[in-house]
ZAROLUM-341075 format. One line per 3 residues: number of its first residue (from 1); for each residue x, y negated, z negated of N, C-alpha, C. Coordinates in Angstrom, 1 decimal, decimal comma, padded with zeros to 4 digits. Atoms other than C-alpha are relative to their C-alpha. Layout:
N
NUM) X:Y:Z:X:Y:Z:X:Y:Z; ... $
# end
This chain:
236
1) 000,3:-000,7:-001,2:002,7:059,4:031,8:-001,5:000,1:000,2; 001,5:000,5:-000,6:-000,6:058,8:033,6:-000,5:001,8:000,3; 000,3:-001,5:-000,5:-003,3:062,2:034,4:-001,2:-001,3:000,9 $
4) 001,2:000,7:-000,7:-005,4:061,0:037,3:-000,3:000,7:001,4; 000,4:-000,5:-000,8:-007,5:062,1:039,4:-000,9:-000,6:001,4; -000,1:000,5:-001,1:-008,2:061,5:043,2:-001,4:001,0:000,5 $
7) 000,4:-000,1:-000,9:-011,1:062,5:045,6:000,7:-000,1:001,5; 000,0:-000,1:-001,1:-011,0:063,5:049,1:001,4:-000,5:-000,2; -001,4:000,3:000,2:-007,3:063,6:048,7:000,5:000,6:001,4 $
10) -000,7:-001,0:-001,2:-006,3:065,6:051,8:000,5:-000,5:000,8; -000,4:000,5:-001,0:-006,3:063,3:054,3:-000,4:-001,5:000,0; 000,2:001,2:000,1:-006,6:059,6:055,3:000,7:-001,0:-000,9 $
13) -000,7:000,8:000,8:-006,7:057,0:052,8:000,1:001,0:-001,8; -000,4:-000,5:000,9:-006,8:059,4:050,2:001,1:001,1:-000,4; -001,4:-000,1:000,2:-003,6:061,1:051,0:001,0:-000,5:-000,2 $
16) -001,1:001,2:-000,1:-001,8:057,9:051,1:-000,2:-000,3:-001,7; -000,7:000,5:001,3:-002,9:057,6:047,4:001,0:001,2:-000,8; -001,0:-001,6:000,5:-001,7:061,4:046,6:001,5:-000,7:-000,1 $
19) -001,4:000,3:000,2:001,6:059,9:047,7:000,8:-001,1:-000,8; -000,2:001,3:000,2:001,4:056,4:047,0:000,1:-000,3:-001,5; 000,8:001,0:001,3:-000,3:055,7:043,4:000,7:000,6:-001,3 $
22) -000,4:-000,4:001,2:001,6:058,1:040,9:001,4:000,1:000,0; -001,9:000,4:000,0:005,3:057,6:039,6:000,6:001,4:-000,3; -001,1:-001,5:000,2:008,0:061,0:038,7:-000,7:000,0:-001,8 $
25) 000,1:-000,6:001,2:006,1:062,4:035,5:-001,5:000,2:-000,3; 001,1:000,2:-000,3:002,6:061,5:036,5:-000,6:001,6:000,3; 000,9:-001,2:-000,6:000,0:064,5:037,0:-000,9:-000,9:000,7 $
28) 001,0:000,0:-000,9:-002,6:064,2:039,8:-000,5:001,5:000,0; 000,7:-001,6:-000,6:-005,5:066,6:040,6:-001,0:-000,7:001,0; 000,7:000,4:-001,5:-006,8:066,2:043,9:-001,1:001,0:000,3 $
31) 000,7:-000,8:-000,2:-010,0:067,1:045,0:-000,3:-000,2:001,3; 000,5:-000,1:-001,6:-010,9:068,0:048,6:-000,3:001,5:000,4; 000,1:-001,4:-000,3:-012,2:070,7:050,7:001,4:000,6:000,4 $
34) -001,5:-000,8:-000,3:-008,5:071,4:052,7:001,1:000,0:-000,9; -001,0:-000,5:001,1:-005,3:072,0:050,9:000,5:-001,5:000,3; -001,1:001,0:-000,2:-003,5:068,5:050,4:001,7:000,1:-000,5 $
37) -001,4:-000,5:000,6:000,0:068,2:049,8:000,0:-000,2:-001,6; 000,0:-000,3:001,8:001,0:069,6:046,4:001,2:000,1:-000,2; -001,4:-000,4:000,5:005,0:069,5:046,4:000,1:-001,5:-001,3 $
40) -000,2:001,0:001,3:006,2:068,2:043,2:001,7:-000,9:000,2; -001,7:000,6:-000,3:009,7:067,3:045,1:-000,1:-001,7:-000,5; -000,7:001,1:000,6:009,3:063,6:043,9:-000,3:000,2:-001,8 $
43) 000,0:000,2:001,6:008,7:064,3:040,2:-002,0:000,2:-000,6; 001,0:000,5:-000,3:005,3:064,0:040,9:-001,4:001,6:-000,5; 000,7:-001,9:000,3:002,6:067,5:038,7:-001,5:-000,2:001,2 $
46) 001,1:000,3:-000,6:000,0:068,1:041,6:-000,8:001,2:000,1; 000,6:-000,7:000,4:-003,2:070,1:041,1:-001,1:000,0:001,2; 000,6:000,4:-001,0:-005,3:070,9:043,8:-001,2:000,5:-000,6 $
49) 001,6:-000,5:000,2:-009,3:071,3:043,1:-001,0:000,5:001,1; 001,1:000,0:-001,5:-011,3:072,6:046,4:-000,9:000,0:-000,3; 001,4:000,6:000,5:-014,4:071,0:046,1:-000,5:-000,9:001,2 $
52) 000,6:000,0:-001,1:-016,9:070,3:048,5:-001,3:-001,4:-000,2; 000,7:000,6:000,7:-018,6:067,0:047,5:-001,6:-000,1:000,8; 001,3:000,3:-000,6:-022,0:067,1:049,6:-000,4:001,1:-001,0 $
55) 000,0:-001,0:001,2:-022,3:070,3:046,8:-000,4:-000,3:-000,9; 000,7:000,2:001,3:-024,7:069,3:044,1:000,6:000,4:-001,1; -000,8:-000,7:001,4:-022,4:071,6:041,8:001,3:-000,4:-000,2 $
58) -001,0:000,0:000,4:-019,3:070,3:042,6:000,7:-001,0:-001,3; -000,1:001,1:001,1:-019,2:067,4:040,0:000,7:001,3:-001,0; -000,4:-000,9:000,8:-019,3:070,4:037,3:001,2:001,4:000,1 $
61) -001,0:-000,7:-000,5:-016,8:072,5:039,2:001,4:-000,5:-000,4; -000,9:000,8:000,5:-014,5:069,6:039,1:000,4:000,3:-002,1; -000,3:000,2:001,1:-015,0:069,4:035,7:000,8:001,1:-001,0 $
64) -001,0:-001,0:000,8:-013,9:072,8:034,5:001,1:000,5:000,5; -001,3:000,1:-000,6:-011,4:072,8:036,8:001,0:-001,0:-001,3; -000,8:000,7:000,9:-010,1:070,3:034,5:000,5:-000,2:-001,3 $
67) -000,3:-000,4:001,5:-010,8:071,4:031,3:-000,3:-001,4:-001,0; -000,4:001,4:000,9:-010,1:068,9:028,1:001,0:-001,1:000,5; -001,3:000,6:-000,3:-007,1:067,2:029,9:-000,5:-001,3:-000,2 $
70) 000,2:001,3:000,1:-007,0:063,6:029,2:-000,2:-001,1:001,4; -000,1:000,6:-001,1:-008,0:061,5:032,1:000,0:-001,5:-000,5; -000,1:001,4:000,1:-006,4:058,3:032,5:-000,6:-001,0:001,0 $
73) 000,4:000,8:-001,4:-007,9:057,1:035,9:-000,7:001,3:001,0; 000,9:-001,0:-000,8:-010,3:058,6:038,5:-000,2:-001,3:001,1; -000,5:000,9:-001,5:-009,9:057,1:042,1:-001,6:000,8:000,5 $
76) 000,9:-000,7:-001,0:-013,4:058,0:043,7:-000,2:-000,4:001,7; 000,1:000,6:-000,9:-012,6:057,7:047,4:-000,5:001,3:001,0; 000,6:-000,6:-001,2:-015,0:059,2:049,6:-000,8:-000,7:001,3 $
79) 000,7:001,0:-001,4:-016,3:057,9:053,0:-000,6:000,6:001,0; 000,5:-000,8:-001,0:-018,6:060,0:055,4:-000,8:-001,2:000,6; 000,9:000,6:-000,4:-020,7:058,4:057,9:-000,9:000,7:000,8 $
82) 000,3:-000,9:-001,0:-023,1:059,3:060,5:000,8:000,5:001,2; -000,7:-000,5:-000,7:-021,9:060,9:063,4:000,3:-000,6:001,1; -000,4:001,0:-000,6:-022,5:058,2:065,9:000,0:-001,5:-000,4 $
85) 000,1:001,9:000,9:-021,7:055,0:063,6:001,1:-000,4:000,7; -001,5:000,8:-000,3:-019,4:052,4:064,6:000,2:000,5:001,4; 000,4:000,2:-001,5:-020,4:053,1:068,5:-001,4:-000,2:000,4 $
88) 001,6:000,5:-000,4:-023,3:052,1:070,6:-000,5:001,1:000,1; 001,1:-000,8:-000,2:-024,6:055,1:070,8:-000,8:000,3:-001,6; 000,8:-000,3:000,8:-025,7:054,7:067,4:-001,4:-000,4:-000,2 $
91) 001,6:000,3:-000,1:-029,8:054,7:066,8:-000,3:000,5:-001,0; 000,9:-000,5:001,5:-031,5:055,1:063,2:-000,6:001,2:000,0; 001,1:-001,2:-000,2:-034,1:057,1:064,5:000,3:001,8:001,1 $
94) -000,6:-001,3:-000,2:-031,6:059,8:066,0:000,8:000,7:-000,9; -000,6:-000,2:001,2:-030,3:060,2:062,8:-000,5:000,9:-000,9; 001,1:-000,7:000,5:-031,2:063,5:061,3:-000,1:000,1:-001,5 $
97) 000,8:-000,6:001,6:-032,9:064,2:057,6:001,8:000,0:-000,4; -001,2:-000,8:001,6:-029,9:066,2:056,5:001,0:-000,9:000,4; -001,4:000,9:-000,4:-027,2:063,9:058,4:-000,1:-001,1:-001,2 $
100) 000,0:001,7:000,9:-028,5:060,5:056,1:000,4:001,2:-001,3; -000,4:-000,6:001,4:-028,8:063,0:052,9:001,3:000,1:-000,1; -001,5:-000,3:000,0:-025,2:064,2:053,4:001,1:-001,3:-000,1 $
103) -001,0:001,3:000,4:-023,8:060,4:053,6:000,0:-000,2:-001,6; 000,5:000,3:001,2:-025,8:059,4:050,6:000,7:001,1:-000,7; -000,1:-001,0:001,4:-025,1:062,6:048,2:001,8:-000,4:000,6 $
106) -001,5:000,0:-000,2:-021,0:062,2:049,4:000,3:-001,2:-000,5; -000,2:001,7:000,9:-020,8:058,4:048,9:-000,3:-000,2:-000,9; 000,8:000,8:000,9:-023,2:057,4:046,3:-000,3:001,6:-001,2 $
109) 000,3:-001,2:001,0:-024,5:060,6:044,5:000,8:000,2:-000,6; -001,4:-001,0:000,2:-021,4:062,5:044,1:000,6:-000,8:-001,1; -000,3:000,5:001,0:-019,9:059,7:042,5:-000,6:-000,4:-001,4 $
112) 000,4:000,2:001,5:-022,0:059,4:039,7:000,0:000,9:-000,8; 000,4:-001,7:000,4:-022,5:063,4:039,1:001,5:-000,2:000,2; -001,6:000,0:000,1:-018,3:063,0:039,3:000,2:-000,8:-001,3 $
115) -000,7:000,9:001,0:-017,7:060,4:037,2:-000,6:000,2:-001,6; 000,4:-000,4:001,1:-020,4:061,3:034,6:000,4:001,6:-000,5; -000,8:-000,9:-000,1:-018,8:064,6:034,9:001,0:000,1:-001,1 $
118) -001,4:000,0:000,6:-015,6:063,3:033,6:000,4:-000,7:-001,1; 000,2:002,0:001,0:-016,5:060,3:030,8:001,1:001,0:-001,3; -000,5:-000,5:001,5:-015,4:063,1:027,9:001,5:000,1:000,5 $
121) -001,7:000,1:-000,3:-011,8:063,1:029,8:000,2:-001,0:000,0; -000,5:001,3:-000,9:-011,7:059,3:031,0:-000,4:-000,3:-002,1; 000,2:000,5:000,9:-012,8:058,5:027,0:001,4:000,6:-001,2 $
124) -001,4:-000,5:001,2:-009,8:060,5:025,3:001,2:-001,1:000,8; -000,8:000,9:-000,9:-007,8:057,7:027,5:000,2:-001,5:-001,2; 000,3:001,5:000,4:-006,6:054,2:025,5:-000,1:-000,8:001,3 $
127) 000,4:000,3:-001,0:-007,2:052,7:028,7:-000,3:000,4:001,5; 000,2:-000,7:-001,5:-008,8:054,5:031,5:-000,4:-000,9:000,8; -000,2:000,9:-001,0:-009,2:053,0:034,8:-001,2:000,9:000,9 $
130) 000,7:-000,5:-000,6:-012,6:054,0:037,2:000,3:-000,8:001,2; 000,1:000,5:-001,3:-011,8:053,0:040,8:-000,7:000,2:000,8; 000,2:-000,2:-000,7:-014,1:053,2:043,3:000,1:-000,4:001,0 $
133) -000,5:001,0:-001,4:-013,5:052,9:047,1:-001,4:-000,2:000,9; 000,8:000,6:-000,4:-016,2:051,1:048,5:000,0:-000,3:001,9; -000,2:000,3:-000,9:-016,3:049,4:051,7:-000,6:-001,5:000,1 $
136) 000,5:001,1:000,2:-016,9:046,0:053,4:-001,5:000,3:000,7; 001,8:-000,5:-000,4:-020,3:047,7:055,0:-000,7:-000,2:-001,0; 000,8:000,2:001,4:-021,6:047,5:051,3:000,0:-001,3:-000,3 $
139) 000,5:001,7:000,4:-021,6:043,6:051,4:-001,1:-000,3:000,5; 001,0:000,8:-001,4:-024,1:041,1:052,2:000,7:-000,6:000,9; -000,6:000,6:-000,9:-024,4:039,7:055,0:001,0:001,1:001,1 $
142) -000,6:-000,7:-000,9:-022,4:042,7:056,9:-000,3:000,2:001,1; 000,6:-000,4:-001,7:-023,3:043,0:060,9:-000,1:001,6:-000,1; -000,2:-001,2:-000,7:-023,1:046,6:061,0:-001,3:000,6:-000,6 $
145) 001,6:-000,4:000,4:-026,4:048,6:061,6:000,0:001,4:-000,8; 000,0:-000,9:000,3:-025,3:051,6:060,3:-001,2:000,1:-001,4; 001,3:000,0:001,0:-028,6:052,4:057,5:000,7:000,7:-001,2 $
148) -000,8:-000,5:001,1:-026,9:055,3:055,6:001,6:-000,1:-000,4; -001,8:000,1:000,7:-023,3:054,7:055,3:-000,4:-001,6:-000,9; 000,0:001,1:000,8:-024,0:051,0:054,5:-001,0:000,0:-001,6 $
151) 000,8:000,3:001,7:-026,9:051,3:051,7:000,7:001,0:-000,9; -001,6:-000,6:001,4:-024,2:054,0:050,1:000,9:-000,5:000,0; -001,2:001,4:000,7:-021,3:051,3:049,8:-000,8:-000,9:-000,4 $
154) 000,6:001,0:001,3:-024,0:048,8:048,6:-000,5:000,9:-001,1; 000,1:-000,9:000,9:-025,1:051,6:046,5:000,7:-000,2:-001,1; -001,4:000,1:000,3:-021,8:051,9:045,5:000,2:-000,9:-001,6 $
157) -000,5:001,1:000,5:-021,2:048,8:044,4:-001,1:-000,6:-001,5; 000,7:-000,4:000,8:-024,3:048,9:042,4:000,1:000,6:-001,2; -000,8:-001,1:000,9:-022,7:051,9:040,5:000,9:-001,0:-001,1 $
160) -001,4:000,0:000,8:-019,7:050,4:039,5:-000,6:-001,6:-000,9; 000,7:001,3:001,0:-021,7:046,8:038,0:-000,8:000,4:-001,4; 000,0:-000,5:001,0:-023,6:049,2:036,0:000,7:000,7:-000,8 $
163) -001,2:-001,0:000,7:-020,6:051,9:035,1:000,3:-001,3:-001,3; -001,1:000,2:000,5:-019,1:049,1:034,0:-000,7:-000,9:-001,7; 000,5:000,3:000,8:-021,9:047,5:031,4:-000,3:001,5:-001,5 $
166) -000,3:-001,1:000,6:-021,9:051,3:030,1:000,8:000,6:-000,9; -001,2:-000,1:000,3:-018,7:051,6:029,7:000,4:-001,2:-000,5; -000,2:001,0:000,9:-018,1:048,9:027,7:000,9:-000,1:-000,9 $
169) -000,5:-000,5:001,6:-017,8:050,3:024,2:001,2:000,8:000,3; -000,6:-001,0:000,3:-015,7:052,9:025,2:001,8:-001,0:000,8; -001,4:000,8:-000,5:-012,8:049,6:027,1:000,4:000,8:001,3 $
172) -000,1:-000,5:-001,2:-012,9:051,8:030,1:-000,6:-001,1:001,1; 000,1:000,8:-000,8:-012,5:049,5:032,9:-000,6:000,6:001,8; 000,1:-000,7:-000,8:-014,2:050,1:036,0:-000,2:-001,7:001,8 $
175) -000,8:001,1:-001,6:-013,6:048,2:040,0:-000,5:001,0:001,2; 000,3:-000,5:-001,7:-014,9:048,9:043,2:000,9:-001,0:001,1; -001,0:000,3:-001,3:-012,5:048,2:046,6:-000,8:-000,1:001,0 $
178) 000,2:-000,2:-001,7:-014,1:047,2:049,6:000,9:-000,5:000,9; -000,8:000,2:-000,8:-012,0:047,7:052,1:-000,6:-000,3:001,9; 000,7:-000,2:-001,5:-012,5:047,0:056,2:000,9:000,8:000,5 $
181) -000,6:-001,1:-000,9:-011,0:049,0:059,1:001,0:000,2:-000,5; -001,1:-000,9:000,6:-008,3:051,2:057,8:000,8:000,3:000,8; -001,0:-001,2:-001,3:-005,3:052,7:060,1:000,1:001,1:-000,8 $
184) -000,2:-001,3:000,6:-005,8:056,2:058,5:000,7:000,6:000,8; -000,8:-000,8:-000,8:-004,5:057,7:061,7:001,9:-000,2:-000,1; -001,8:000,2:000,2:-000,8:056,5:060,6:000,3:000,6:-001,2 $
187) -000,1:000,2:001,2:000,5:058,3:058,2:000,7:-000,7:-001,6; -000,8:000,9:001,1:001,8:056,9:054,8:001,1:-000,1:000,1; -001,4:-000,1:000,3:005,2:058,5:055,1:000,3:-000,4:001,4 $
190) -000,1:000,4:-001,3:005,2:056,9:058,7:000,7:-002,0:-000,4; -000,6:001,7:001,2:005,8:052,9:056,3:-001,3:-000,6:001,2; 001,2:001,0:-000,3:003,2:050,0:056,9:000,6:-000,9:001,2 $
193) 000,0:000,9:-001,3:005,6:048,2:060,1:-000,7:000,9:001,0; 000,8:-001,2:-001,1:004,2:052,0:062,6:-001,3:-000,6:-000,5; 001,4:-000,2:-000,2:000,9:051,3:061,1:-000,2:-001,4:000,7 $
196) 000,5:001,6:-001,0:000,8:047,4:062,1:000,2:000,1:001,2; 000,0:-000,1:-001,0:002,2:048,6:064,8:-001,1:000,8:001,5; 000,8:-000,8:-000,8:-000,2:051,1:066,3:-001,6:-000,4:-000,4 $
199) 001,3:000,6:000,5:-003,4:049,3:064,7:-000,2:-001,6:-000,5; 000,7:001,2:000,6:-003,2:045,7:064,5:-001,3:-000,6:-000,1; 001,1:000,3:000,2:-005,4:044,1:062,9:-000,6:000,4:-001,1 $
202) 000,1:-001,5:001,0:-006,1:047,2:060,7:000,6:000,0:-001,4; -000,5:-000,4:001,3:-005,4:047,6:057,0:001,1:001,3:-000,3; -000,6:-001,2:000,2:-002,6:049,8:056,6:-000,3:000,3:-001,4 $
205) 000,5:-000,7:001,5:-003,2:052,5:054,1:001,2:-000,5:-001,5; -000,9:000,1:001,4:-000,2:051,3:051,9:000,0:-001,3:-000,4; 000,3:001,6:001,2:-001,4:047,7:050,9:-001,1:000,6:-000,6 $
208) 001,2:-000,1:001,2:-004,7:049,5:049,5:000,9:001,2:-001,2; -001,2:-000,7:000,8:-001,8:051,6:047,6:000,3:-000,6:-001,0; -000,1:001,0:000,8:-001,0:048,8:046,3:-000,9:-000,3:-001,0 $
211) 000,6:000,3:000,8:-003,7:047,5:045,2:-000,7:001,0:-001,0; 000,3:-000,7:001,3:-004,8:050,2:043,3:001,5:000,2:-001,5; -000,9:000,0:001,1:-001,5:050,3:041,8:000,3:-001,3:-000,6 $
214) 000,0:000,9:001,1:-001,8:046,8:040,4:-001,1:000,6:-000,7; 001,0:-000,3:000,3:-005,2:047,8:039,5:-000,1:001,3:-001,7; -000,9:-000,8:001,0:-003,7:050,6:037,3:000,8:-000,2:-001,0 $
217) -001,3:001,0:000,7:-000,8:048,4:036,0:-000,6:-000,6:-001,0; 000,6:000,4:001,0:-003,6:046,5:033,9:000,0:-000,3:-001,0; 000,4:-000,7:000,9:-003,9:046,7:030,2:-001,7:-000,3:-000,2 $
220) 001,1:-000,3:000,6:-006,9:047,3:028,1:-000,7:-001,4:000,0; 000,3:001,0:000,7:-007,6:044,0:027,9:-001,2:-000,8:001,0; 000,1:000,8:-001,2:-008,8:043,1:031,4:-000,7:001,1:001,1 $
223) 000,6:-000,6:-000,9:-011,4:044,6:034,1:-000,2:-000,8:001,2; 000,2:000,6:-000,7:-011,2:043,6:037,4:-001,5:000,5:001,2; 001,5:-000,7:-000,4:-015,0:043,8:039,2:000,0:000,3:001,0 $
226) -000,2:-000,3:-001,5:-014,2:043,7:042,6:000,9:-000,4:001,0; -001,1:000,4:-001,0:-011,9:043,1:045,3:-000,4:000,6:001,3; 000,5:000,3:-001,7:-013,2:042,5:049,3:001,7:-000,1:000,7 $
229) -001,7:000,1:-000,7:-009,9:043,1:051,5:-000,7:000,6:001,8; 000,3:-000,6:-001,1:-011,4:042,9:054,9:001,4:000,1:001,1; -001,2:000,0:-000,9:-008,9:043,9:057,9:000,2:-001,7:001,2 $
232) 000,1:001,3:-000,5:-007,9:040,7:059,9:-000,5:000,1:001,0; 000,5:-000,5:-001,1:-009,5:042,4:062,9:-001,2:-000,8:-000,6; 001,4:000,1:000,2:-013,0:042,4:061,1:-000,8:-000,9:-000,1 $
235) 000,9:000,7:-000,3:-015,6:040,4:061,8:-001,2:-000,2:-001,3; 001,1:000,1:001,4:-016,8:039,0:058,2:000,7:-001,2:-000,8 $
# end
């Protein structure tokens, strides 16, 4: 039985792993500011952590929230952006101080103050598993002008090349996801034909479900570095 733990679980694509990624015996602890779902009706131990990741402290919050428990996997999926990204009215230079900090410390920061957070749980693991969710904004070569969302998914991506030279000795495997546009607004338990249906084009949330749950499936033997899953909409 797997103990793993989820970011920004509440809503989006990180609800869809709450539901998606863990089998009937499995614990999850989910961290987010609102309450995500925590029924255990499929078999399923779920632990909610409220944690505020733009919060310099919450790394260590997380952590005693969790105690010694053995961590077998850590999903770090967080995604903020600015406030006008991904429409024209976005402009660099209306972009304020604390707005860029707050992308940056949520995407990029957070996860390293998380994950280094958690090494003495992900190391009592014979094969732990570090996911991060990236994006296809963190490539080269990406059109989109957005400044701070994009240099924290190339950030990102950054992270997880070194995590994973790190983490070496200890066989802890680590993988970053860039994914493109997402149908978040469908939910999971709505099935992936509503979401193609209301978002073609769009990555429904339950093929990146998937892929983390191959990703999981693994053994010790084998790290996969990265995986690009743009939407067929997206323009890359």
């Amino acid at each position: 039985m797997k103990n793993m733990l989820i970011t920004g679980a509440s809503r989006g694509l990180g609800a869809a792993f709450n539901q998606g990624i863990a089998d009937a015996g499995d614990s999850l602890w989910l961290v987010s500011r609102g309450e995500p779902f925590t029924s255990a009706a499929d078999g399923i131990h779920r632990h909610w952590i409220a944690a505020d990741l733009s919060d310099l402290n919450a790394a260590q919050h997380i952590r005693q929230a969790l105690g010694e428990t053995r961590l077998d996997a850590l999903v770090y999926n967080a995604g903020i952006w600015e406030t006008s990204a991904f429409s024209s009215r976005y402009d660099l230079t209306r972009v304020s101080i604390e707005e860029t900090v707050r992308v940056l410390t949520v995407n990029l920061t957070s996860a390293i103050t998380t994950i280094s957070a958690l090494l003495p749980n992900l190391r009592q693991s014979a094969n732990a598993k570090i996911i991060l969710i990236g994006s296809i904004n963190g490539l080269e070569n990406n059109p989109s002008p957005e400044v701070a969302y994009g240099a924290s998914k190339f950030g990102l991506r950054g992270v997880a090349h070194s995590l994973r030279e790190h983490l070496r000795q200890d066989s802890i495997s680590v993988t970053c996801i860039n994914p493109g546009t997402i149908s978040t607004e469908v939910p999971y338990e709505a099935g992936v034909e509503a979401a193609l249906r209301q978002a073609p084009g769009a990555i429904p949330v339950h093929d990146l479900v998937q892929v983390v749950r191959c990703v999981l499936s693994l053994s010790a033997g084998s790290s996969i570095k990265e995986i690009d899953i743009p939407g067929m909409a997206d323009a890359i």
